[in-house]
N, C-alpha and C positions, 0 to 999 in steps of 0.2 A: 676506111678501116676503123673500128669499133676502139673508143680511147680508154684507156683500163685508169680506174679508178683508185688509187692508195688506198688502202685502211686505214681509220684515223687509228693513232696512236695512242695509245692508252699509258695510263700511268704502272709503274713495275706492281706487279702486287707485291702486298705485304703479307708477309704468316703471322697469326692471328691465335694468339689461344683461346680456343674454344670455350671454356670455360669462364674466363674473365669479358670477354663477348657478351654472353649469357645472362652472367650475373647485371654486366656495365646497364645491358639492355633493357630485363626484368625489373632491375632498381627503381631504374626512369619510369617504366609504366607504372611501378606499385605506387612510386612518388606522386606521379601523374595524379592515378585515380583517388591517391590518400586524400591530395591538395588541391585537388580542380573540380572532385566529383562527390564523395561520399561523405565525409567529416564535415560536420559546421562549423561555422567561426563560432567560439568563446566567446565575443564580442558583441554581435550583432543575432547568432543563433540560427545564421541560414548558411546555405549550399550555395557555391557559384549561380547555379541556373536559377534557384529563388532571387535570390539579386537582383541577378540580372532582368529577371523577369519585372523585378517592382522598381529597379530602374526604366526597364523600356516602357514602364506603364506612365513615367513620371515624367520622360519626355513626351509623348503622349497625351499626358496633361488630363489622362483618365483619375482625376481626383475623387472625393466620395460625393460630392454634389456634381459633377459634371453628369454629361451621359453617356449612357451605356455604348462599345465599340466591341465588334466583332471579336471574337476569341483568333480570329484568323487573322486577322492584322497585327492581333498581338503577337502572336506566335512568329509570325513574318518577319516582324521587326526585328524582334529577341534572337532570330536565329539568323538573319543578318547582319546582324550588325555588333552582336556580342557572343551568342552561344555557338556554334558552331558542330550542334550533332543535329540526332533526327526532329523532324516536328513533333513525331509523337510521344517524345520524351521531354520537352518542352510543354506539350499539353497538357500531360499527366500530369506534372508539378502544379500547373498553372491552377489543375480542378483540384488538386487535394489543396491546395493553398484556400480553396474558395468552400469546402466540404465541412460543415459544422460537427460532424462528428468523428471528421478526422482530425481537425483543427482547434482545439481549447479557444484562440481568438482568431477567425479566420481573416484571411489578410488579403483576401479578394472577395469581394462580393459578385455574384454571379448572377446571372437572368440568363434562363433556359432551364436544360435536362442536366446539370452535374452529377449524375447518379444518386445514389441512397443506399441505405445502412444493411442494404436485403443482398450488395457485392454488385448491382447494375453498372453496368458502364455510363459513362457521361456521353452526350449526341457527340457528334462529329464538329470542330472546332468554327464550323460553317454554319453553326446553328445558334449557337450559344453568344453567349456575349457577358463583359465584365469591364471591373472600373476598382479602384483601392477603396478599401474601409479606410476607417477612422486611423485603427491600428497601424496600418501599413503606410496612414501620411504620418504618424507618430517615428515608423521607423526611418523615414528619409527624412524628417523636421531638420534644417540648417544646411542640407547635401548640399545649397550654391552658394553658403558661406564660407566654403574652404574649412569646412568641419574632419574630411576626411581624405584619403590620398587615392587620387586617380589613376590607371595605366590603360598604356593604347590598346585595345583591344587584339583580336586577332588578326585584323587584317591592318590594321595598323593607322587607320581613318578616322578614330576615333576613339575619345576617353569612355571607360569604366571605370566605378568604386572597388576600391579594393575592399573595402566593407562601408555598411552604413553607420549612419550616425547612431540609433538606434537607443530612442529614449526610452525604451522600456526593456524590461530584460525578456528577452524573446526568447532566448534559449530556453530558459526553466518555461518562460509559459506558454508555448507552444509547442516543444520537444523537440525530435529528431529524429529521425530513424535512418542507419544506413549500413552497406556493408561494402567495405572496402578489401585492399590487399592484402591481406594476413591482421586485420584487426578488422571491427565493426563498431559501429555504436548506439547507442539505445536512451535517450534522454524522454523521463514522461512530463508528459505539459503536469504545469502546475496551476496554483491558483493568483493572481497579476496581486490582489490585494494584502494576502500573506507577502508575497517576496518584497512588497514595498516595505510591509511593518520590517523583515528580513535583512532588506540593505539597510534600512534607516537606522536597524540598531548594528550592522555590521560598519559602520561609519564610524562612530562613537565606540566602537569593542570590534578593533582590526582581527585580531585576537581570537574572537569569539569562537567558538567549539561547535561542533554537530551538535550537541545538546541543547546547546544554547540556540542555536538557530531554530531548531526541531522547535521552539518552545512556538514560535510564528508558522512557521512551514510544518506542519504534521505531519503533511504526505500528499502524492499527489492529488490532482483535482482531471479527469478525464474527462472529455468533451462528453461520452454519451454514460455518465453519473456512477453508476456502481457503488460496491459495499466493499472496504478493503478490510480484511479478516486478518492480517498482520498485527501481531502484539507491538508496540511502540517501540521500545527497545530496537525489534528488528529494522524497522523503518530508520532509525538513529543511526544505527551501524552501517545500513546503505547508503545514509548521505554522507558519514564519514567518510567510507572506501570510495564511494563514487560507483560500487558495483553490488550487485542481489537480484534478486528480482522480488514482485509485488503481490500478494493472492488476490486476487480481484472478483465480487461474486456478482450476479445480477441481483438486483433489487427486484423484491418483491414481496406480495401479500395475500390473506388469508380471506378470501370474498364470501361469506355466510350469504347463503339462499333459505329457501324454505324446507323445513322439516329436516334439518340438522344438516342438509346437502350443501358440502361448499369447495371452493375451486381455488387452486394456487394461479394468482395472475402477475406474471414477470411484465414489471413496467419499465426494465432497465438492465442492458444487457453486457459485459465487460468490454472492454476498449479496444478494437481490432478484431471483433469477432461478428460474420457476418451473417445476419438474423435468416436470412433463408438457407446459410449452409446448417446454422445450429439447428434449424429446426428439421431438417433433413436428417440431422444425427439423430436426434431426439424420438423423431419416426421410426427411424432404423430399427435402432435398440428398442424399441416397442415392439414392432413386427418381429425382431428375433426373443421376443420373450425374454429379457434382459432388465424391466423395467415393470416386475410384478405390483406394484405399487400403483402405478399410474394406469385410468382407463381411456382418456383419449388426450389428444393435445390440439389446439388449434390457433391459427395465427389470424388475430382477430384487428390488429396494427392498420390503423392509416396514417394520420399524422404524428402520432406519440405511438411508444410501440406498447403490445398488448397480446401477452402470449396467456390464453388458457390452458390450466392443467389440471386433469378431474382426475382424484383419487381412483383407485378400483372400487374402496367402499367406505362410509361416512366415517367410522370408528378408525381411518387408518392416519396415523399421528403427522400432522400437514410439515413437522421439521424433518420427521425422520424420511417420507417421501421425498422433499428438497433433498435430501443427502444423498440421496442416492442417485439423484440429478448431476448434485455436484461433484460428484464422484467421478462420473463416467461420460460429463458430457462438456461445453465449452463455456454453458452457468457459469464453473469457475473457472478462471484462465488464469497463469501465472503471466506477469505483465514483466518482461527483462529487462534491468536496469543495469547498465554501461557507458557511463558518464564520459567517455574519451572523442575529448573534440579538441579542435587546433589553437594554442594556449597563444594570445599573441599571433594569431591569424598564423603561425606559421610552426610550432611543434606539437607534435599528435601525444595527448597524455590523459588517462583518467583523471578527472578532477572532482574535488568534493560541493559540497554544496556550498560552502565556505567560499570555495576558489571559484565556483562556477559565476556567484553573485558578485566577488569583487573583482573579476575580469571585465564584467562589467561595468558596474564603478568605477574602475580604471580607465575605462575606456572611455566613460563618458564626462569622466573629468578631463582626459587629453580634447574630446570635442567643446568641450568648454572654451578651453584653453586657446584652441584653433580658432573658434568663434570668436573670441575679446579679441584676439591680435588682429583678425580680418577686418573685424569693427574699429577696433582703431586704426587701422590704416585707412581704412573710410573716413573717417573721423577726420585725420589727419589731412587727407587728402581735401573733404570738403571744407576745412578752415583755412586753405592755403588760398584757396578756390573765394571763399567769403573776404579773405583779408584782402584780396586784389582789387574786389568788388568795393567793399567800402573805401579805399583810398580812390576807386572811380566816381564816388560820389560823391567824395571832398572835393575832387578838381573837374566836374562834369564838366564844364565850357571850355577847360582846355582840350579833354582827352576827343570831345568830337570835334575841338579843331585840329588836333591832329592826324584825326583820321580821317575827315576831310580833304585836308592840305596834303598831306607827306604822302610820297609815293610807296614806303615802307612804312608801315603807321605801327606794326607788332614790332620792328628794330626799337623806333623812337618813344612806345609806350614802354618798351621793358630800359630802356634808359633813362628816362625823364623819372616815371617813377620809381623805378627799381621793382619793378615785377617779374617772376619766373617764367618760364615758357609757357608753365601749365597757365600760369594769368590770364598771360597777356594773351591765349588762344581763348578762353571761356572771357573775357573782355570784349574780344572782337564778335566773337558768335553769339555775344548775348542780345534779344529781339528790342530797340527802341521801348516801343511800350514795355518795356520793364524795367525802365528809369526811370519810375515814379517814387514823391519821398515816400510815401506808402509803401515802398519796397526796401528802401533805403531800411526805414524800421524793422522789418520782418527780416533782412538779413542781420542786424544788428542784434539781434533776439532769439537768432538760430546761433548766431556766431558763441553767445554767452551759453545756452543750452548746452548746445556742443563741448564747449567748454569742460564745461562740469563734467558732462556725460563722458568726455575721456581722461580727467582725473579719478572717475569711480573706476572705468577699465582698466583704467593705470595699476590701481591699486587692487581691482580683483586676478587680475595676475600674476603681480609680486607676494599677493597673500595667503598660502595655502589652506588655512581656517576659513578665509572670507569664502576658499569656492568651494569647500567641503560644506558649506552651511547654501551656498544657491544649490546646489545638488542636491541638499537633502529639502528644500522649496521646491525645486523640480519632483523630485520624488513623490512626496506628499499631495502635489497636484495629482500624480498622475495617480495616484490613489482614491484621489478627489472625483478625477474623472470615470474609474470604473469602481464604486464602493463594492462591499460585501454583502449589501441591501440591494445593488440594485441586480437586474434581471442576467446581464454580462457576467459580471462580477461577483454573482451571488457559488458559494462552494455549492460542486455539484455530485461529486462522490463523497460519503459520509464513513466515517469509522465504526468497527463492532467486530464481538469476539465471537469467533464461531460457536456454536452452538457446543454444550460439555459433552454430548452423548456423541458428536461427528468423530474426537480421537476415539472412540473402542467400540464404533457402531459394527452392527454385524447385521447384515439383510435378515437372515434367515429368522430372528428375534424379531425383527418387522414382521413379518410376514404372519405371525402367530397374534392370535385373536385375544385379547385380555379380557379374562373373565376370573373370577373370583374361585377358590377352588380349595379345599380342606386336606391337607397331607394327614394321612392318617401312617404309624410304623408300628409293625406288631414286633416282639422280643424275639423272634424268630429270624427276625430281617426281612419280614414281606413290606412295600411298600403299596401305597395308594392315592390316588386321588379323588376324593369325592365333590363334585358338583356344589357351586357356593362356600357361603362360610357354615358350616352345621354347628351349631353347639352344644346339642346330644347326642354324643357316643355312644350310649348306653346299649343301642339295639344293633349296635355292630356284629359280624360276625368271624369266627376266628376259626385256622384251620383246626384241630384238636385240641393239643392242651395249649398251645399260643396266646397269648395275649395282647394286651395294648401296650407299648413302649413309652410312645411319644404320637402328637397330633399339635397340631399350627395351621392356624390361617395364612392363603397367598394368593398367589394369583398365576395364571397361564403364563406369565412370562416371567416369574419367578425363577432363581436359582435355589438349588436346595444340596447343603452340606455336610456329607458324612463324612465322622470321624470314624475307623478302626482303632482298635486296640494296637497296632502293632506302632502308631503316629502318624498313620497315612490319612491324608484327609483328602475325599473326592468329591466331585460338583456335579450336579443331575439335574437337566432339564424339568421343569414343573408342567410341561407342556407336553413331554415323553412318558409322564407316569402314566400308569394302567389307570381305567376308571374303577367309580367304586361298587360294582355291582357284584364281583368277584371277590378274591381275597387278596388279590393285589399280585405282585411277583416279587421275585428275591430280589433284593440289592444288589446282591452278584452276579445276578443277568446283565447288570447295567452297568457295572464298576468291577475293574479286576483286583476284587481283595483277595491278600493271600489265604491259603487255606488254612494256617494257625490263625487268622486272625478275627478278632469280635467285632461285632459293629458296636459302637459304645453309645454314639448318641445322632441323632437328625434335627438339622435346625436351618431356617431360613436364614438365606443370606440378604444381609441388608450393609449397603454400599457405607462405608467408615465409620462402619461399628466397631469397637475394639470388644477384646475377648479373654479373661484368663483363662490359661490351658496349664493342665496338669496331669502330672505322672501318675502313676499308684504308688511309688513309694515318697510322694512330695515333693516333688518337684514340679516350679512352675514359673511361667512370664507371659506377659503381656503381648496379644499381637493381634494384627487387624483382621478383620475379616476380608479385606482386599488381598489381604499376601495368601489367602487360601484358595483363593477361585482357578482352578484350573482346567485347561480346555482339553485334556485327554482321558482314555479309561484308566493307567496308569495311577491316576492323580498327587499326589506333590506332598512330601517329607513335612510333615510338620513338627513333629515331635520326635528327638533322641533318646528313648524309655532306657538304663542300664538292664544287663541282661538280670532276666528275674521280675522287672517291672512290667508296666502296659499304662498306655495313654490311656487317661479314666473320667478325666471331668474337660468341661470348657462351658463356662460361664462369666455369662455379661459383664464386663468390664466399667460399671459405671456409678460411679461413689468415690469415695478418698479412703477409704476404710477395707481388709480384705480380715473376712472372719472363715477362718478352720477348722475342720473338726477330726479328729483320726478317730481309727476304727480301736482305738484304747479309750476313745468318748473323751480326749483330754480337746479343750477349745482353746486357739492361740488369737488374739486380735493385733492388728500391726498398719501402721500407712499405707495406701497402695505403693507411693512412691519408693517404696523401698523393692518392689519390684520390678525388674529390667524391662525395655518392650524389645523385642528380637521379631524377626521373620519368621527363622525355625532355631530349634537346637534341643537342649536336654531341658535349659532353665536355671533356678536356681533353688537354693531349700526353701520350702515355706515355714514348713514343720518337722523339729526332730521328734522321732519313735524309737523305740528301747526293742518294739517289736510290732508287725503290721505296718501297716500306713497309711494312705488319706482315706475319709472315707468321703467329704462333702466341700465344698468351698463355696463363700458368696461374699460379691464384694456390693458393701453398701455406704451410704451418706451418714460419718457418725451424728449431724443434725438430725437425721430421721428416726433414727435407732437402728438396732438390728432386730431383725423380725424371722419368723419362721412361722410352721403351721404344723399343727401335731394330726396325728392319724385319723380324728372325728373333724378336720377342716378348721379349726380356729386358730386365729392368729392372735402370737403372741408378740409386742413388740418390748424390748429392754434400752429404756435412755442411756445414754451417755456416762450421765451419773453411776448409774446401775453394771458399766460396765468395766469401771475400772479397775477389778480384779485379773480379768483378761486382757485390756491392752498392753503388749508389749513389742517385742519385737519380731521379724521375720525370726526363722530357725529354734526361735523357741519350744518347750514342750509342751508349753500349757497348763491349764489346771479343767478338773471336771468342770459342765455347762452350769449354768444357772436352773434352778428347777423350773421345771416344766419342759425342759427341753425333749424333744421326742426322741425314743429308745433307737429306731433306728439308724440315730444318726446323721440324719440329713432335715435339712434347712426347709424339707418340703417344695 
């Protein structure tokens, strides 16, 4: 008969709120992944699995002079014996640790395929092979001195560091990148010799501000060099918050060939961005016609990189093609800055540059400090060890007839002479031959060395000045060891302001050919433009009774400025005007003036020129010609005329002196300063009239004189002296001109 089996018994369930479950659960993993996987330590500036890694390279004994050992035994090691995920996430660390262009100082040296800056993958961990730099023995320097605090690992067999000792600040100079559970963070490699000058003075000025730091640390320093187009200020305020991010552009230059042909060649490309996907952009937006500027590109790179880019044609401006690079492609990249790492190996918090360097310092005064007490327990231990040895050498005939004769000879040495366990065991182990009085002296002479050497320990760690001054020796060495001259050490991304034309570049302005070109305006409102600069009018021709207004030299990429009467001022392309074979077209084809209104005057815009502008009945103020440029037909309020008036003059703003004249021939002279500068509006008086109103204005240098030109071309100039019947104040009425003044009224 078949024997029936019980069910094992199980324990009662419990009801469980769902929600608290959830959260209990979610907590733990976000903890997890904040503390074990994503975030660096503040301290030391690495990941669990970096650690780990240059720990298992360290038992390994892969130092920078040893030889080179499979990347497979590394990986093997590391993931039995400490890490505990896949290999190939261990590997991936293991190659970007070793990648010069991911790495500011890379902290494994490689032999094999580690990939390259074109996004390759590194060979399979079976091919490759690696061993620690310089850097990476820097970071573990003192790890068997009890410098730092070890835990069992995951299986319980063995010790890991909870962090390293970590004599250089590796955090700022080699970054970090990571994204965790509901935060992330973003640290850029810096430059090792700034942040030394940085702690050195953050020693001495605990205190010290982002400004003050900023004065040593500028701004990052990127493995693969770059041009950072951030104004200073803004870099300041990043290291304040601890958060921003960087503009980052490729480097590059202007390569002249023969007969005026030349090519922009990028020698340097921004930090995380990979040279065969950008150029793949770069193509793109070519073939889609996006990138009128440019006629071909090619990636010319073997071991430095070397990207050509040939204009469409020689005359086309080599910054304003760059822009349009920069623009639209990954040239410039914004680099993101998110300082939030584990403060004290163990709270997650932005930190500034301030706090990110004296985390460090902190920490490497607590290794300090670890270090002297280990050393003096050594210390300690080997003068207990020397003191039992020379009382052996005062009584040498006795103690080897003791040990001779007595069946317990370690009872009867530690009682005859009063020696400790530890003695009387290194007494009895110690070899014959090394009871020589030639020995007797050299322990006498370690014994005093020693001595000393743990009154200096003594005193560097009851001192806290004494190890604020070795730390800043240590510092300064390791400053020593990678200068800013030498090739390591040398800054590899540079500062500069972007170019003035990249804020208010416009393609379609590139794209137009500059060539020289004569605005000609007839009183009618036809406008034109004639071929070059011409400077005889004379055989122009006009539609019937028309005439000539106004005519200025400029050029195809010229802006050109018309005022109406009503105060609306519009802006016209010089590159859209009619040619001059014709009689040109109206203004009002081009510009929606109303239909009460006059065209009063046409003038070339030139970029922070100032201008006085005035009413017909005198009113007037000072304004730029930048506040007039506008990009619609509509064009933009410049002047509030009272009704009855009309916008009538606008001339050059440039002297100390503004001379008036009304249409009653009365002339007022006055400071410019006595007139407001505004945007837009009505103005203010220049000159009062009884009846009529302005008829001319001109603001000149009262050192030069005032000058004018009468109806047959000659010019009349009146000094200073000569003028001071007229100078007075704005609002004045004036009195009549000085003879010779021309009848019409105006300045000519």
């Amino acid at each position: 008969m078949a024997r029936t089996i019980d069910p094992p018994q199980l324990p009662e369930a419990q009801p469980v709120n769902l929600r608290e479950a959830l959260e209990e659960r979610y907590l733990a993993y976000a903890l997890s992944t904040i503390m074990g996987r994503a975030l660096p330590d503040a301290r030391d500036g690495l990941k669990p699995v970096h650690r780990r890694i240059l720990y298992g390279m360290q038992i390994l004994k892969l130092d920078p002079g040893s030889t080179f050992k499979k990347c497979a035994k590394i990986v093997g090691d590391v993931m039995g014996s400490f890490h505990p995920h896949g290999d190939q996430a261990i590997y991936d660390a293991l190659v970007r640790l070793a990648q010069d262009f991911s790495s500011r100082y890379p902290l494994v040296d490689g032999q094999g395929n580690f990939g390259n800056i074109d996004g390759d993958s590194a060979a399979a961990y079976r091919y490759t092979e690696a061993r620690m730099t310089d850097v990476a023995r820097l970071l573990l320097d003192g790890i068997d001195e009890d410098s730092v605090d070890f835990r069992d690992n995951y299986s319980g067999d063995q010790q890991e560091p909870i962090v390293l000792p970590a004599a250089l600040p590796n955090l700022l100079a080699n970054g970090s990148q990571g994204i965790a559970v509901g935060m992330a963070t973003s640290v850029p490699p810096h430059n090792l010799a700034e942040l030394c000058d940085a702690a050195l003075y953050l020693i001495s000025n605990r205190a010290a501000t982002a400004e003050a730091l900023a004065r040593f640390v500028p701004g990052p320093d990127f493995p693969t060099g770059g041009v950072i187009v951030d104004p200073p200020a803004a870099i300041t305020e990043i290291y304040r918050t601890g958060r921003g991010s960087i503009r980052l552009r490729a480097r590059w230059h202007k390569e002249e060939g023969q007969r005026g042909v030349w090519n922009a060649i990028v020698t340097e490309i921004p930090y995380g961005v990979q040279k065969s996907r950008l150029i793949e952009k770069i193509a793109e937006l070519f073939n889609e016609k996006k990138l009128p500027l440019v006629a071909d590109i090619r990636d010319e790179s073997a071991e430095d990189i070397r990207i050509v880019i040939e204009p469409r044609a020689r005359n086309v401006d080599a910054d304003v093609m760059m822009e349009t690079l920069f623009k639209q492609t990954e040239l410039e990249a914004r680099v993101g800055v998110n300082m939030n790492v584990l403060v004290d190996g163990a709270v997650p918090r932005v930190v500034s540059l301030g706090e990110a360097i004296g985390q460090w310092l902190d920490h490497r005064r607590e290794v300090l400090l670890r270090r002297s007490r280990h050393r003096l327990a050594e210390i300690e231990h080997r003068l207990e060890l020397l003191a039992g040895m020379i009382i052996v050498f005062l009584n040498l005939d006795k103690v080897i007839k003791i040990i001779r004769e007595e069946d317990e000879p370690k009872a009867v040495l530690m009682k005859t002479f009063k020696l400790t366990d530890k003695q009387a065991n290194y007494v009895l182990d110690t070899r014959l031959r090394s009871l020589r009085r030639l020995e007797e002296m050299e322990l006498r002479k370690e014994h005093d060395a020693l001595t000393q050497e743990k009154g200096e320990v003594e005193k560097l760690i009851s001192d806290e000045k004494l190890q604020w001054k070795t730390i800043t020796a240590q510092v300064r060495e390791l400053k020593k060891k990678y200068p800013p001259e030498s090739k390591v050490g040398k800054r590899r991304t540079t500062f500069a302001e972007a170019p003035a034309a990249a804020a208010d570049f416009n393609l379609a302005e590139a794209l137009i050919e500059r060539e020289p070109v004569t605005v000609v305006v007839s009183e009618k409102g036809w406008i034109r433009a004639l071929k070059g600069h011409v400077q005889d009018l004379s055989n122009l021709q006009f539609k019937g009774d028309d005439a000539l207004l106004a005519s200025f030299f400029a050029e195809t990429t010229s802006k050109i400025l018309v005022l109406a009467s009503n105060g609306k001022i519009f802006t016209l392309d010089a590159s859209k005007l009619p040619g001059g074979r014709g009689h040109g077209e109206p203004i009002r084809l081009m510009a929606d003036i109303d239909e009460g209104a006059d065209i009063v005057t046409v003038l070339p815009y030139e970029a922070g020129k100032k201008m006085l502008a005035a009413t017909s009945d005198g009113r007037g103020f000072i304004v730029g010609q930048d506040e007039m440029i506008g990009g619609t037909r509509k064009g933009k309020v410049l002047m509030n005329p009272d009704d009855g008036a009309k916008a009538a003059l606008l001339a050059p703003a440039q002297g100390d002196h503004v001379a008036v004249v009304g249409q009653n021939r009365k002339l007022v002279v006055f400071p410019l300063d006595q007139v407001p500068e505004m945007a837009r509006g009505k103005g203010v008086r220049l000159q009062r009239y009884k009846d009529g109103g302005i008829s001319d204005v001109r603001v000149f240098a009262m050192a030069e004189g005032l000058s004018w030109t009468d109806s047959a071309g000659r010019v009349f100039v009146v000094a200073k002296a000569d003028l001071k019947e007229w100078i007075g104040n704005r609002a004045d009425a004036g009195r009549l001109p000085p003879r010779g003044f021309p009848k019409n009224n105006r300045f000519g």
